[in-house]
N, CA, C and O atoms as a DFTB+ gen file, in Angstrom:
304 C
 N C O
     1  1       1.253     -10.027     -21.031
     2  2       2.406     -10.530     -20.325
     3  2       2.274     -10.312     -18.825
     4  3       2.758     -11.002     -17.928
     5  1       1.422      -9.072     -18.716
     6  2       1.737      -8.829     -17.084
     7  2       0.596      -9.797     -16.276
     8  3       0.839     -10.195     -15.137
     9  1      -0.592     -10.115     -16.929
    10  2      -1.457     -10.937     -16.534
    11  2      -0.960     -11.972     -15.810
    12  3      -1.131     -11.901     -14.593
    13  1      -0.430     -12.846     -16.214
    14  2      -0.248     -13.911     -15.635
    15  2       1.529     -13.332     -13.920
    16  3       2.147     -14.067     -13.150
    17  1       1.574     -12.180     -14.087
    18  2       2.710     -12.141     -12.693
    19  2       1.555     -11.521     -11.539
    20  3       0.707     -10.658     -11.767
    21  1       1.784     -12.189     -10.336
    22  2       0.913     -11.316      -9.215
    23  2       1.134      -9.816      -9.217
    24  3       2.207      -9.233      -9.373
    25  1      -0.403      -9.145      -8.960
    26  2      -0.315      -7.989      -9.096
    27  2       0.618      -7.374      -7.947
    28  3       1.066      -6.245      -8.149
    29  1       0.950      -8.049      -6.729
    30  2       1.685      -7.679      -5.361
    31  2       3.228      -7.326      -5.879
    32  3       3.838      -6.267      -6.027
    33  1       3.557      -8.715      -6.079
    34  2       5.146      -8.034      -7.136
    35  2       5.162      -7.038      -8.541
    36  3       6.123      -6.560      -9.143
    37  1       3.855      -6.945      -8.774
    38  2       4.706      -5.833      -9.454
    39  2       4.307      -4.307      -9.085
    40  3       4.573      -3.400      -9.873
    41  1       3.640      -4.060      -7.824
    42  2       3.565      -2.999      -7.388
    43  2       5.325      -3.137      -6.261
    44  3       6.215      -2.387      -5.861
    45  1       5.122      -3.914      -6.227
    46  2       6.749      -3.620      -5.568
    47  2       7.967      -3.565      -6.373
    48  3       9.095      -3.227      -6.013
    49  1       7.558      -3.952      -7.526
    50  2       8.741      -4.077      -8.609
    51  2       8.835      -2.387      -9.080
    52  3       9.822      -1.700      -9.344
    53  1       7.457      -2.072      -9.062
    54  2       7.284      -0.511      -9.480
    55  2       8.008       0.744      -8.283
    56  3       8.749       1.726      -8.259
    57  1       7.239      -0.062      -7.469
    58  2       7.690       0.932      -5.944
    59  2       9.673       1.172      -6.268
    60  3      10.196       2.265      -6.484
    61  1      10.323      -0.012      -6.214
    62  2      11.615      -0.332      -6.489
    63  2      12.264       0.778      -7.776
    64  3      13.105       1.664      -7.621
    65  1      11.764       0.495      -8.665
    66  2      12.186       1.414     -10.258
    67  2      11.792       2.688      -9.714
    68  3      12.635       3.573      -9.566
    69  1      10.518       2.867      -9.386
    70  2      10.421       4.544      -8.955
    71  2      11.158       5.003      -7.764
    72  3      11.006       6.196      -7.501
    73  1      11.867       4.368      -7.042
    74  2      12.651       4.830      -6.157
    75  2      13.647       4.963      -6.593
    76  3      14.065       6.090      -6.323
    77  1      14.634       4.138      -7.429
    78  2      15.442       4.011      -7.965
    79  2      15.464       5.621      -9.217
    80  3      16.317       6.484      -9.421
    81  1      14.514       5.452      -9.609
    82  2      14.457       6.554     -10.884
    83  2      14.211       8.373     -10.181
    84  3      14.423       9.411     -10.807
    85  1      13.748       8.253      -8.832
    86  2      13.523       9.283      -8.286
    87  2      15.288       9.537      -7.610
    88  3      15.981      10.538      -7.788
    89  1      15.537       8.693      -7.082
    90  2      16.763       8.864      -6.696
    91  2      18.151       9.037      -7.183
    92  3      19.073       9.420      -6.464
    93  1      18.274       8.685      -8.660
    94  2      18.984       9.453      -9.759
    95  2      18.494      10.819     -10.354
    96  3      19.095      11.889     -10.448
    97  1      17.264      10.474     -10.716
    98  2      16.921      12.015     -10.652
    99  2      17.156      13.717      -9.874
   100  3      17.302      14.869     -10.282
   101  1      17.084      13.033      -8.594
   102  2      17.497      13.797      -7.512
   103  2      19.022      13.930      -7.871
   104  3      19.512      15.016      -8.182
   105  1      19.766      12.723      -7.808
   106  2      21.040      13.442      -8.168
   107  2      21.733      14.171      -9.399
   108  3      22.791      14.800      -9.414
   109  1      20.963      13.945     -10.284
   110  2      20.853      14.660     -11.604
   111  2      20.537      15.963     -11.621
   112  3      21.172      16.834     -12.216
   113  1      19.410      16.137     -10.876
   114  2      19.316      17.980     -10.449
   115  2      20.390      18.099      -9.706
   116  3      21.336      18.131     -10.493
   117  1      20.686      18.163      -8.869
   118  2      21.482      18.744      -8.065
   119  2      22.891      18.798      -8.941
   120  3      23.324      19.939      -9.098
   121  1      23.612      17.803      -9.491
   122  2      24.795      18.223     -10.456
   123  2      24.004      18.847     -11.656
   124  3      25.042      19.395     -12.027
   125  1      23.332      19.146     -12.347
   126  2      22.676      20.081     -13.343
   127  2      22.651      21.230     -12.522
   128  3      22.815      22.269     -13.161
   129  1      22.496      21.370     -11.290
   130  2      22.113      22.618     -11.353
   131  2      23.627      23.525     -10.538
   132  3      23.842      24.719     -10.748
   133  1      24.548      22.616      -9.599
   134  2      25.541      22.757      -9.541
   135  2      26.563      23.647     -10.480
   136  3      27.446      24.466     -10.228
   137  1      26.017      23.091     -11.674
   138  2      26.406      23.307     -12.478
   139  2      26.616      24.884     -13.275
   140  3      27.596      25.425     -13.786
   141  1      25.435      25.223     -13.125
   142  2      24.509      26.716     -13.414
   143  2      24.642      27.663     -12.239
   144  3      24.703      28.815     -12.669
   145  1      24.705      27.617     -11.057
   146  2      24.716      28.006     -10.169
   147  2      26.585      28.579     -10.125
   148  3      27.469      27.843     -10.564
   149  1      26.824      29.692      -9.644
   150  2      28.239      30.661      -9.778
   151  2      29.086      29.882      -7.964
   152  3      30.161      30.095      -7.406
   153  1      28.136      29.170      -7.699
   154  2      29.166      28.677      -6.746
   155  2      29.294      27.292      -6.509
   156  3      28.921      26.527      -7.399
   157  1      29.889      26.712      -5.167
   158  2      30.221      25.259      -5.183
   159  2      28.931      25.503      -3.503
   160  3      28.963      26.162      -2.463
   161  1      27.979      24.520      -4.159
   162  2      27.152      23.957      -3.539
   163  2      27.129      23.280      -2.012
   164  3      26.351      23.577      -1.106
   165  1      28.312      22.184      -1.977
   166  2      28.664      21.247      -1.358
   167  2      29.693      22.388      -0.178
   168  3      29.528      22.333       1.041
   169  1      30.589      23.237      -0.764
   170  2      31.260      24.316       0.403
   171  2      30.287      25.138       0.797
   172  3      30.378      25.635       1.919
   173  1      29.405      25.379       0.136
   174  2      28.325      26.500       0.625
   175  2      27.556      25.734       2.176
   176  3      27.461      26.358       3.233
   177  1      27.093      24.340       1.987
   178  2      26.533      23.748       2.864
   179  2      27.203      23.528       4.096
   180  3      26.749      23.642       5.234
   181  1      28.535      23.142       3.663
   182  2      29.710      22.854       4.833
   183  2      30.058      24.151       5.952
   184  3      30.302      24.081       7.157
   185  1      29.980      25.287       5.085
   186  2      29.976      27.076       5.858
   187  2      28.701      26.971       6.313
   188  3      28.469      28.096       6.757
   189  1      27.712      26.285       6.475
   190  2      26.477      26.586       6.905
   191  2      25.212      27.724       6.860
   192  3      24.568      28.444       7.623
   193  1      25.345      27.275       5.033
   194  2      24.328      28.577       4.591
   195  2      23.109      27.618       4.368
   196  3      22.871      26.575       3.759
   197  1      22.315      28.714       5.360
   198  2      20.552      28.006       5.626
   199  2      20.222      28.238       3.761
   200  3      19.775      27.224       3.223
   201  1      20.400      29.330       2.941
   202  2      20.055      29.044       2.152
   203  2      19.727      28.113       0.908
   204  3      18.693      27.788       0.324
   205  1      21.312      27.785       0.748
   206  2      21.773      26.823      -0.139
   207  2      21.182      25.630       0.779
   208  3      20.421      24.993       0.050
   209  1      21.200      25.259       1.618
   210  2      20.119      23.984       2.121
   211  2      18.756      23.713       1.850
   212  3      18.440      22.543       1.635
   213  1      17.561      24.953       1.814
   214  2      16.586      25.500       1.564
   215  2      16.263      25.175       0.187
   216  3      15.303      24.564      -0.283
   217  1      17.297      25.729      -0.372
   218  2      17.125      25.441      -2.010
   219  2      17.427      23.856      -2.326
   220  3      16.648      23.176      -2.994
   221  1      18.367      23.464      -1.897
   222  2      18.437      21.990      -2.296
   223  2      17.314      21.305      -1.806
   224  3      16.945      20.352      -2.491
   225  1      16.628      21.582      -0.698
   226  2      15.570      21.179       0.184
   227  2      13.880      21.110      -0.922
   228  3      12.999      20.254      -0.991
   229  1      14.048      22.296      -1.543
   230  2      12.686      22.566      -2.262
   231  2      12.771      21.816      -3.647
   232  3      11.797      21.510      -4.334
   233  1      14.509      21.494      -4.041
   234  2      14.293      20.715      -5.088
   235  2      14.395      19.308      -5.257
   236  3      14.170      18.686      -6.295
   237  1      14.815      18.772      -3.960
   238  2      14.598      17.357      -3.986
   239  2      12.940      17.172      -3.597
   240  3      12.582      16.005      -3.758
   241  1      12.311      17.704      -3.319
   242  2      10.758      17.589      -2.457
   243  2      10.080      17.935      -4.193
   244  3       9.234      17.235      -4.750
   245  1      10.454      18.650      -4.527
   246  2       9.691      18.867      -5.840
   247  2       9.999      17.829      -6.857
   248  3       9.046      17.285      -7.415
   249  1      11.251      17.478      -7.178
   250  2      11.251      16.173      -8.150
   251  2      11.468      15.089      -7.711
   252  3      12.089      14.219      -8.322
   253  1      10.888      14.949      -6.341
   254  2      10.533      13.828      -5.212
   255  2       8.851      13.270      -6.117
   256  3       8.430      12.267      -6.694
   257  1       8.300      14.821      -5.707
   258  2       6.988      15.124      -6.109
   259  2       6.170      14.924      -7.313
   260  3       4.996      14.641      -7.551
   261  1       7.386      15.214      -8.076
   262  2       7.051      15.154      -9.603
   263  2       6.796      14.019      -9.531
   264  3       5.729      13.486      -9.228
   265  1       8.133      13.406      -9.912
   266  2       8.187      11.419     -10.012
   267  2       7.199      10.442      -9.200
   268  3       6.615       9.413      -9.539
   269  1       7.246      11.273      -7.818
   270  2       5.670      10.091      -7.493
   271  2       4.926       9.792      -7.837
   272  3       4.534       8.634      -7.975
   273  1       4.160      11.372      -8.271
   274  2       2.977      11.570      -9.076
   275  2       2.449      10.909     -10.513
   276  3       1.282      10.751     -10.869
   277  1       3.700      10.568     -11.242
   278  2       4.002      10.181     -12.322
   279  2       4.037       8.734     -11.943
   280  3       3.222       8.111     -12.624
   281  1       4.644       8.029     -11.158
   282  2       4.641       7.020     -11.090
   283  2       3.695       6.427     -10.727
   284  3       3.375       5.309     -11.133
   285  1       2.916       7.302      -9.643
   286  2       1.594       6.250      -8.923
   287  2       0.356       6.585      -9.734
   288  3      -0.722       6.022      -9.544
   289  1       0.557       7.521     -10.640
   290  2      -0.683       7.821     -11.784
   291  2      -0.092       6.477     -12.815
   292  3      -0.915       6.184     -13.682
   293  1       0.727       5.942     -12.831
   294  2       1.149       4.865     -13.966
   295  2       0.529       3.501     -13.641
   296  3       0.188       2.748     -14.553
   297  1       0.379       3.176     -12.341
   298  2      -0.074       2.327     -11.488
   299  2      -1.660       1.877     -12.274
   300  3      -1.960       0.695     -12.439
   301  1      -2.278       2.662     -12.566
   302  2      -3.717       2.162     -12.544
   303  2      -3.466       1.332     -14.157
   304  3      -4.389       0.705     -14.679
């Protein structure tokens, strides 16, 4: 089936879904972990704790990371 669509659209069709799928993801951790976590996230950031930024920081970059990896290894 994929034979006959240019290979150009569907690396952009892919680029599109993996952005899309990285970018729910991302918000999926962050309310999962919201969740688990003994405080409110979103007031923690607003008081201006370097930490709670740090941490949200290492986990969007990591299941940024994940999902790329996954996606552009799907590519070949």
């Amino acid at each position: 089936m994929t034979d006959s669509i240019d290979p150009m659209f569907l690396n952009v069709l892919y680029a599109c879904m993996g952005g899309m799928l990285t970018l729910f993801f991302m918000w999926f951790g962050c309310k999962l972990f919201s969740h688990i976590v003994s405080f409110s996230i979103p007031e923690k950031l607003a008081d201006g704790n370097i930490a709670v930024g740090l941490m949200l920081m290492g986990m969007f970059i990591g299941i940024g990371t994940a999902l790329g990896l996954v996606i552009g290894l799907g590519l070949n």
